[in-house]
N, C-alpha and C positions, 0 to 999 in steps of 0.2 A: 355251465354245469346243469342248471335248467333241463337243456333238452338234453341232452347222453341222459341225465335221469330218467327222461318222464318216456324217452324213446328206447329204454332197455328195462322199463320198469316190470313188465312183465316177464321177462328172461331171470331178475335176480330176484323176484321173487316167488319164480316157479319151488324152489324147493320148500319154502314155506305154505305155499297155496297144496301142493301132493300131498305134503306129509299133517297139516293142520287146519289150515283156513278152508280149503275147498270144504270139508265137512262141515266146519263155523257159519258156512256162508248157505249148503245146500240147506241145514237146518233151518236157521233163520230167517231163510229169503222162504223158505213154504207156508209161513203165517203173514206172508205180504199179500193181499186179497185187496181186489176191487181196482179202482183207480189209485196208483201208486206214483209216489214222488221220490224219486231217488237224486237226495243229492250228493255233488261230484261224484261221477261216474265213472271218472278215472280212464282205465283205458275198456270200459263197460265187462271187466271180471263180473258182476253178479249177474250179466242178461238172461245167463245158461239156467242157471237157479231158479228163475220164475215160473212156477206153473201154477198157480190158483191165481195169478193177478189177469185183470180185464183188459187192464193199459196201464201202460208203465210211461212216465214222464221221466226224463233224465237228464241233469241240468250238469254241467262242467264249464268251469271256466279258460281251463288251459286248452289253449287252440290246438296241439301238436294230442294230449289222451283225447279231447272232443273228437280229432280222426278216426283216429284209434276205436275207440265206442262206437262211431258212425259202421266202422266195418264188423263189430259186433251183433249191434243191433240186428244188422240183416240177417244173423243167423241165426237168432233168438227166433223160442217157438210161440213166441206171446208181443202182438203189438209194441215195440218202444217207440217212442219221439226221443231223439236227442237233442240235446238245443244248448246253445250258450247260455249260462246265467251262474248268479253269486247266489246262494244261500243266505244273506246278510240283508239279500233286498231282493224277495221272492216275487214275480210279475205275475202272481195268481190269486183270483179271491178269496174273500174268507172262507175254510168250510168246504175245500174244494178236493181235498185227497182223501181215501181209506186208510189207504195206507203211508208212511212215510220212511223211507231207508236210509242210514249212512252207515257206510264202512269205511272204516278207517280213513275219515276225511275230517271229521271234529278237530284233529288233532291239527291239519294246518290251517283250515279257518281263521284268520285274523282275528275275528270277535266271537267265537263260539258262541256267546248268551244273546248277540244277536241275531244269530242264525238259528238258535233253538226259539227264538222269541218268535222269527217269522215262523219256523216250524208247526209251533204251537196257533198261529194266525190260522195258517191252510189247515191243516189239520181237520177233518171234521169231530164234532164233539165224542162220537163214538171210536173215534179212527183209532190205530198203532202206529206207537213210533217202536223202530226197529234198529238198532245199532249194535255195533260191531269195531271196538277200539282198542288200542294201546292205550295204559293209563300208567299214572304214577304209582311207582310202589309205597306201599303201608310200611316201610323198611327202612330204619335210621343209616344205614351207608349204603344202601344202593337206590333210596331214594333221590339222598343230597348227590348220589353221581350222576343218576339224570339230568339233575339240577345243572349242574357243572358241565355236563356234558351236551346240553341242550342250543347255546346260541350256535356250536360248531355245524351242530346236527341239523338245524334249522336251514345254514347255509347249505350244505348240503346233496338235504331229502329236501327242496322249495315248502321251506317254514313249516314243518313236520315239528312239532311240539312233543315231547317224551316226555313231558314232567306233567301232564295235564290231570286233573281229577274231573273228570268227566260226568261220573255218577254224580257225584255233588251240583254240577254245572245245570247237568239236566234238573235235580229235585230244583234248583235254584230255579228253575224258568218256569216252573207250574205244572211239570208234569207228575203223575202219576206211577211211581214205578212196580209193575207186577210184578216181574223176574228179572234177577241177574242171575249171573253164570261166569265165574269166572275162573280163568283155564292160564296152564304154563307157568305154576306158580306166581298167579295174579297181576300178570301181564297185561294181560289180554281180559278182556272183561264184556260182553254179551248184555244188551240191556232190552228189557222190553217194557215200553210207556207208556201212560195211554192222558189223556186230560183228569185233569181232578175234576 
């Protein structure tokens, strides 16, 4: 199930990317400046979005989107490296991004607080963190339906979490949050962070 997902991922999500995301994504990815750290890169959806970043780092762990991204990157108008790696145990020094991006990857991260923890490691003290996710709803029956609905989803979208509270996750790891935004009757939630 794995790869039919992750090898038609961008075909069933074209109608959402037209009608929603791509603007979520052109906005957001234009405050990513400097040396940037995108983690999973998926099948590299945001490379197009980059125009004020210097160099874009781009970390995925699944080997069949890592392809996928490699044949993006080349058409990107702004330096990418794609490279294998886990968010949970980032191979970079302290202090070392401007910028930091996730789009809708929080959600399947195994240990999200410690992926925000490395996040916050690399991070430089001035940097942004830039995110882009699916959250749980503030909503007593379509909350608990996520809830319910989530170990089926999990198998799958490869461990895609719909019940997650993300804004929380993030305050919860020390960062700073400037701005939210959130869209689709609070689906969809837009975060921007920066270090305390």
């Amino acid at each position: 199930m794995d790869k039919l997902f992750n090898k038609y991922y961008d075909r069933l999500m074209q109608p959402l990317e037209t009608k929603i995301f791509g603007r979520i994504r052109k906005q957001l990815l234009s405050k990513a400046k400097g040396k940037v750290l995108e983690i999973g890169s998926g099948t590299g959806i945001n490379f197009l979005y980059y125009e004020f970043a210097d160099q874009v780092i781009a970390i995925e762990p699944d080997p069949m989107m890592l392809e996928q991204s490699l044949i993006k990157a080349r058409e990107a108008t702004v330096p990418i490296e794609v490279v294998p790696g886990d968010a949970q145990k980032l191979p970079y020094p302290t202090n070392s991004f401007d910028s930091i991006v996730g789009t809708l990857v929080l959600c399947t991260i195994p240990d999200p607080a410690k992926a925000l923890a490395e996040i916050h490691r690399v991070c430089k003290p001035e940097g942004t963190i830039l995110i882009f996710e699916h959250v749980r709803l503030n909503h007593l029956v379509l909350g608990k339906i996520q809830d319910w609905l989530t170990p089926v989803w999990k198998r799958l979208c490869v461990g895609c979490h719909l019940n997650r509270n993300t804004l929380e996750t993030v305050e919860q790891a020390g960062f700073r949050v400037v701005q939210t935004t959130s869209m689709c009757r609070e689906l969809f939630l837009v975060i921007e962070a920066r270090i305390k």
